[in-house]
C-alpha positions as CSV (number, residue, x, y, z in Angstrom):
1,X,1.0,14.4,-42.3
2,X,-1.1,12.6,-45.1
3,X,-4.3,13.2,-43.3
4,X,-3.3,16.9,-42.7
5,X,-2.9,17.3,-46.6
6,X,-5.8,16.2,-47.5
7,X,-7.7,17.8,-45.0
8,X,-5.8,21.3,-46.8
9,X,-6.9,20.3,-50.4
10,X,-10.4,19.7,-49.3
11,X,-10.5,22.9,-47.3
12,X,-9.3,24.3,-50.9
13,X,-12.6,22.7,-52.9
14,X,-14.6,24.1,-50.5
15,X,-13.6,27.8,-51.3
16,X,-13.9,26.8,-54.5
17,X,-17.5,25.0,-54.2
18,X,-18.7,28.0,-52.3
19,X,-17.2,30.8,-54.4
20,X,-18.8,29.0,-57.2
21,X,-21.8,29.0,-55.8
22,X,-21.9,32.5,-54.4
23,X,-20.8,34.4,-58.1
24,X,-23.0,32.1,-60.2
25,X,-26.1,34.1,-58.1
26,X,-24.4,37.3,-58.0
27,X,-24.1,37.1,-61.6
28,X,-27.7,36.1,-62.1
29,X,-28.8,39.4,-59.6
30,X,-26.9,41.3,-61.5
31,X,-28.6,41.0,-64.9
32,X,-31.4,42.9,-63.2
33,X,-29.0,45.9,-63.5
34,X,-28.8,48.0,-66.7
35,X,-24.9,48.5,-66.3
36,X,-22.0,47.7,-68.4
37,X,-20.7,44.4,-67.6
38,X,-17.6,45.3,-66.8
39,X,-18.8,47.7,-64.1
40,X,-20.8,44.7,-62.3
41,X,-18.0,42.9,-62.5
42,X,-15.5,45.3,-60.7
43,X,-17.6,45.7,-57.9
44,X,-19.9,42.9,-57.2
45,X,-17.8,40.4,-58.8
46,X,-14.6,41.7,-57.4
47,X,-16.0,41.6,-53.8
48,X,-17.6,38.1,-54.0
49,X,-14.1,36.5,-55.5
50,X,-12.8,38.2,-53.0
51,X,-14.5,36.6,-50.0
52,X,-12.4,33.9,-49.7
53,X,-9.3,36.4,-48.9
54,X,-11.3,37.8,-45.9
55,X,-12.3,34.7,-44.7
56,X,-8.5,33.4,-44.5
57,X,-8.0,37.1,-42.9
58,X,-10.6,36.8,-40.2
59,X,-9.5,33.3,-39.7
60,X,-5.6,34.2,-39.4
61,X,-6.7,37.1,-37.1
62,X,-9.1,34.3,-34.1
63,X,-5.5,32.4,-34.9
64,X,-3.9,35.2,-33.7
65,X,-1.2,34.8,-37.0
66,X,-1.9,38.1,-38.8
67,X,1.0,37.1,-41.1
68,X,-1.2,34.8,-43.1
69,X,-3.5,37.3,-44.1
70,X,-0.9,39.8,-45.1
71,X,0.6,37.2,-47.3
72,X,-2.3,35.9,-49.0
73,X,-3.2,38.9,-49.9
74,X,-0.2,40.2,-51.3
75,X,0.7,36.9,-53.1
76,X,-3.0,37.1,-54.4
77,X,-2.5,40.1,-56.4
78,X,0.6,39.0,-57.6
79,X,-1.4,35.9,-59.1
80,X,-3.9,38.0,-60.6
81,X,-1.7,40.2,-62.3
82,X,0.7,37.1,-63.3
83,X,-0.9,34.7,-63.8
84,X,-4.3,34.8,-64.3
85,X,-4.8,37.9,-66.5
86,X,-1.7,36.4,-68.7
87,X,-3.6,33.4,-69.0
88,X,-6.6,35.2,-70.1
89,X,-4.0,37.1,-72.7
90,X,-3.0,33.6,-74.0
91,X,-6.0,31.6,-74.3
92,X,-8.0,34.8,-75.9
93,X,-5.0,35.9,-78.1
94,X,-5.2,39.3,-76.0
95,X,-7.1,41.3,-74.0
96,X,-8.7,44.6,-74.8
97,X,-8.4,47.3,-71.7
98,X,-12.3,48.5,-70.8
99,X,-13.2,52.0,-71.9
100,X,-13.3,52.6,-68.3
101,X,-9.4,52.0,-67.5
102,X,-8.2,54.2,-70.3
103,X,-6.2,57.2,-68.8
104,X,-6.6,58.1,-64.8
105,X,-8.4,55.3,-63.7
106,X,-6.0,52.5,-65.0
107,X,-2.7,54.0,-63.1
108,X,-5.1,54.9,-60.1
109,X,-6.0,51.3,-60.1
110,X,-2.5,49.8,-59.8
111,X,-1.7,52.5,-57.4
112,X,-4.1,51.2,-55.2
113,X,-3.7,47.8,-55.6
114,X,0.6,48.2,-55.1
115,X,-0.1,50.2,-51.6
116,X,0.1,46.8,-49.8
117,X,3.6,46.0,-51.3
118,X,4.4,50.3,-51.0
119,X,3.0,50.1,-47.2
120,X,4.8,46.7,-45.9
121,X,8.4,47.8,-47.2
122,X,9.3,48.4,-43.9
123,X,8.3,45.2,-42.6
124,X,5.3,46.3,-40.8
125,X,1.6,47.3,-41.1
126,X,-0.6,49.8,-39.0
127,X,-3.3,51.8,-38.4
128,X,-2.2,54.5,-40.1
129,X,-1.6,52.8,-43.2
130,X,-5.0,51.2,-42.9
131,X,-6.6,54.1,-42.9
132,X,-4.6,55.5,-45.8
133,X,-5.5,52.0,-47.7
134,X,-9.5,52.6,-47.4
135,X,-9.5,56.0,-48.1
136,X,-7.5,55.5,-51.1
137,X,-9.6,52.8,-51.9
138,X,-13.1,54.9,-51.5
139,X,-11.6,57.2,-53.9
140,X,-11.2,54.8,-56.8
141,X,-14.4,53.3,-56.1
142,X,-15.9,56.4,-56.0
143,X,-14.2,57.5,-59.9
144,X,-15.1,54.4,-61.7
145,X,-18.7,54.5,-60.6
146,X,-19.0,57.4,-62.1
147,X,-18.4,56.6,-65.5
148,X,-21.7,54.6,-65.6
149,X,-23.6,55.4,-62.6
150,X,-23.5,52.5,-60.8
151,X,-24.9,53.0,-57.5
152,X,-28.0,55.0,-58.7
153,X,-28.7,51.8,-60.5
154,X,-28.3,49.9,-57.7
155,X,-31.2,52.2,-55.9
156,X,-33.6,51.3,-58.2
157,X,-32.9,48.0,-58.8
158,X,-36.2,45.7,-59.7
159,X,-35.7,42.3,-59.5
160,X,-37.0,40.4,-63.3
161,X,-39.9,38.3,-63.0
162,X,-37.7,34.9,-63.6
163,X,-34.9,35.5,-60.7
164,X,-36.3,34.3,-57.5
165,X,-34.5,36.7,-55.2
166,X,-34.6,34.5,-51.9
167,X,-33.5,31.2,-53.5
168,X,-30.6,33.5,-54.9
169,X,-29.7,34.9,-51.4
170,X,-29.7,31.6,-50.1
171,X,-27.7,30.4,-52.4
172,X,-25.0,33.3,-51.8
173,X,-25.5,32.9,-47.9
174,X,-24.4,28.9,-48.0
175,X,-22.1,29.4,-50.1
176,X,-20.5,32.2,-48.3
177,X,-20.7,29.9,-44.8
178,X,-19.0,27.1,-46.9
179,X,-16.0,29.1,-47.9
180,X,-15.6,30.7,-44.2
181,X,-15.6,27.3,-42.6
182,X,-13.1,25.9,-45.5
183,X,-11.1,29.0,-44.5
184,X,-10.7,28.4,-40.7
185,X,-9.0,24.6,-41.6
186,X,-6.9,26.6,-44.5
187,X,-5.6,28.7,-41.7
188,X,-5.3,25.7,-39.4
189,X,-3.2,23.6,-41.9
190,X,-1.4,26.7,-42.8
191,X,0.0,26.7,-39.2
192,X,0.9,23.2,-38.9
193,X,2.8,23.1,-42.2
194,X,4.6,26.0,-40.9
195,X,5.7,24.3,-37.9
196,X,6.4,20.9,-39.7
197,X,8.3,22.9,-42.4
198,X,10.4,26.0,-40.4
199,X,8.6,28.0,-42.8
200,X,7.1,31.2,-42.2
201,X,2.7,31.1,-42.3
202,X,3.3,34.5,-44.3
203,X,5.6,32.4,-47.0
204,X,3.1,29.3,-47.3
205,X,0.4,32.2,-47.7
206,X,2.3,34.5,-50.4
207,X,2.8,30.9,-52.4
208,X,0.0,28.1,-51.8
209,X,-3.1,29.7,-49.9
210,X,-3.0,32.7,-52.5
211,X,-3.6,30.2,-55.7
212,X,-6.0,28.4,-53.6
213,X,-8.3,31.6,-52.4
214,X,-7.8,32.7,-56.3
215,X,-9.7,29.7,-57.7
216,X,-12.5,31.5,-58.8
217,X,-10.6,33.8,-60.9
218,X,-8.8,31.1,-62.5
219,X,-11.9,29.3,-63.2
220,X,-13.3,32.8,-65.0
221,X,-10.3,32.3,-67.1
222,X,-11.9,29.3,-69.1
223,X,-15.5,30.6,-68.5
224,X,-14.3,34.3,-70.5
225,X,-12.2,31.9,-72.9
226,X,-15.5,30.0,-74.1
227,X,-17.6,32.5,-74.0
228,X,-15.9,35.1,-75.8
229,X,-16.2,38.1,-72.9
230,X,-12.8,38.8,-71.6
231,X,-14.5,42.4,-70.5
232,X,-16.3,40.6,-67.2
233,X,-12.6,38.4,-66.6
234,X,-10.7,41.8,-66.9
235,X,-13.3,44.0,-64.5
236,X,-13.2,41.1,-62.1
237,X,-9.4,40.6,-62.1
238,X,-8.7,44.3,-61.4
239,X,-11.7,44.5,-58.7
240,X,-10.4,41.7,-57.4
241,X,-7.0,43.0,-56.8
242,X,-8.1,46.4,-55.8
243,X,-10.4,44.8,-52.9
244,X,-7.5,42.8,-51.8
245,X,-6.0,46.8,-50.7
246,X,-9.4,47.4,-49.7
247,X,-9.1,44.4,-47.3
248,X,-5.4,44.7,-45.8
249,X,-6.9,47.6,-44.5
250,X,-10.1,46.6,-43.2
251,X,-8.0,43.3,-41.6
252,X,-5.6,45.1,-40.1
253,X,-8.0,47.8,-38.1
254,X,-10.1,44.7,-37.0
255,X,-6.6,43.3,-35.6
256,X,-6.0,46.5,-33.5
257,X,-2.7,45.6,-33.4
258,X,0.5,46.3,-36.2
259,X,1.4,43.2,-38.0
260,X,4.9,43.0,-38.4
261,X,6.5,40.7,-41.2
262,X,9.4,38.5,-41.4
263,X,12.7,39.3,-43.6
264,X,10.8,36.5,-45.9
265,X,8.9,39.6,-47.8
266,X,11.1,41.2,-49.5
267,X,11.2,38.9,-53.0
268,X,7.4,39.0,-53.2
269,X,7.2,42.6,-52.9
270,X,9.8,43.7,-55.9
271,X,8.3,40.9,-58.0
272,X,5.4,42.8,-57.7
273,X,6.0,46.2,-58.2
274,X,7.8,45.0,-60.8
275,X,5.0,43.3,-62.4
276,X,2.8,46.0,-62.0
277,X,5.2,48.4,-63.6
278,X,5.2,46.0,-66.4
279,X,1.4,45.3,-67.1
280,X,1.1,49.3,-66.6
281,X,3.4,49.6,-70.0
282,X,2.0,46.5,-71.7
283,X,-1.5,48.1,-71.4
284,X,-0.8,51.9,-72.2
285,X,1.1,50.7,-75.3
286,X,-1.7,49.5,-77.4
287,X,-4.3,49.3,-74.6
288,X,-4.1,45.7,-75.4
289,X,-2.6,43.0,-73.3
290,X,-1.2,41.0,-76.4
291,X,-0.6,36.9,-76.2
292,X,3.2,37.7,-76.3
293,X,2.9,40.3,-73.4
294,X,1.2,37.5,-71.5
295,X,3.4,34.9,-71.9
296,X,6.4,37.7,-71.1
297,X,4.0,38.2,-67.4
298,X,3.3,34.3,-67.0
299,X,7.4,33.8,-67.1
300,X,7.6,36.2,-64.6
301,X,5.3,34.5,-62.2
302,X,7.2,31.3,-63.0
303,X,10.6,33.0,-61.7
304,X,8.7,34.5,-59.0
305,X,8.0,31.1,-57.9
306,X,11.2,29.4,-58.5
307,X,13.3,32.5,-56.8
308,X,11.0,31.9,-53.5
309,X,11.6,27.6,-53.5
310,X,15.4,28.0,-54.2
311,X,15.4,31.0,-51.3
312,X,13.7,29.2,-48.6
């Protein structure tokens, strides 16, 4: 068993070694773009901390365990929205909401990023609500592009004369290999502990694989605390939540199949929707997230977790 455990909290540095590796060169690529930072950091950020979700998911699916994806991904969100961006809250003193979540595109956000929890009420995911999911999704994407233009800039992108763009490509390529091959043992590990434990994979995914695959966001939480720029932290967070709906849906056509959950689900999900009720208040109020308001969000995350231990 002692071997096993180590083997699951290497396969954990590795996601985070890779992810590492992989944002540091998006983030240098992305200076070459005359965009607000908080745009770069929804959309290329948010997809790049999101990598090590879809490699869990593609991993879970070759294993045939569809429930591990589903979980992660839900208890992901949950993490962000909980823990990390309360975090952020406390360690900045609060967190100023972006220009571009102020009115539609804030509550179209969380509506997006809740459909997983809206979608797996009744225990089961399928094509349908796939499709549903990435349309959704396309739509968002689609409005908060618009307030800065960000795929016209991304047309007529020209590299600066001190970013060598293979040696960053490389970069982003190894690192993206190391975090799908730490991903295959996470799912491997996941399975065993499942079996040694008579737990479900979808439980050990909502609780321990979603902090794990979430290590880069946590580690922008100090890096925005130092530096002073919660606006990339907060883009990222909410990108990174948003392409967690983006990829329940992309996971799940790629499956072919419906995933159905078991009756271990239900806690996670109203903790949630709950918590996205909550932030949704906390940030229309003031359009602040306050250091009170995120120590009210990172006590919730705490009972989240202590409901789910004393449970099962």
């Amino acid at each position: 068993m002692l071997a096993h455990l180590i083997i699951y909290l290497l396969s954990f540095v590795g996601v985070w070694v890779g992810s590492g590796l992989a944002i540091k060169s998006v983030e240098r690529l992305s200076r070459t773009l005359k965009v607000s930072s908080f745009a770069i950091s929804f959309i290329t950020l948010g997809f790049f901390t999101s990598i090590g979700e879809l490699s869990v998911g593609l991993n879970s699916i070759i294993k045939n365990d569809p429930e591990i994806y589903v979980g992660n991904l839900i208890g992901a969100t949950i993490v962000i929205f909980m823990l990390t961006i309360p975090l952020l809250a406390i360690l900045g003193n609060s967190i100023r909401i972006t220009p571009e979540f102020k009115g539609f595109n804030l509550a179209a956000s969380l509506v997006v990023i809740s459909l997983p929890v809206i979608l797996a009420m009744d225990g089961r995911i399928g094509r349908t609500d796939s499709f549903s999911v990435l349309i959704l999704f396309t739509l968002l994407l689609i409005s908060v592009q618009s307030r800065r233009g960000l795929i016209e800039k991304l047309k007529s992108i020209t590299p600066k004369p001190n970013i060598k763009l293979g040696k960053e490509l490389v970069k982003i390529a190894f690192g993206l290999a190391t975090i799908f091959i730490s991903s295959r043992f996470i799912v491997e590990q996941t399975l065993y502990f499942s079996s040694l434990l008579h737990i479900s994979p979808f439980l050990i995914s909502l609780m321990v694989i979603s902090l794990g695959t979430n290590i880069p966001e946590l580690s922008l939480v100090l890096r925005s605390a130092f530096i002073c720029n919660h606006q990339i932290a907060f883009g990222n967070y909410v990108g990174s939540a948003a392409f967690n709906t983006f990829l329940l849906g992309l996971l799940t056509l790629i499956y072919g199949n419906t995933v159905y959950l078991t009756n271990s689900y239900l806690i996670s999900l109203l903790f949630l929707i709950f918590g996205l009720i909550t932030f949704y208040y906390f940030a229309r109020t003031k359009n602040t997230i306050s250091r009170l308001e995120g120590v009210f969000l990172l006590l919730l995350y705490i009972t989240f977790i202590s409901t789910e231990i004393i449970l099962h």
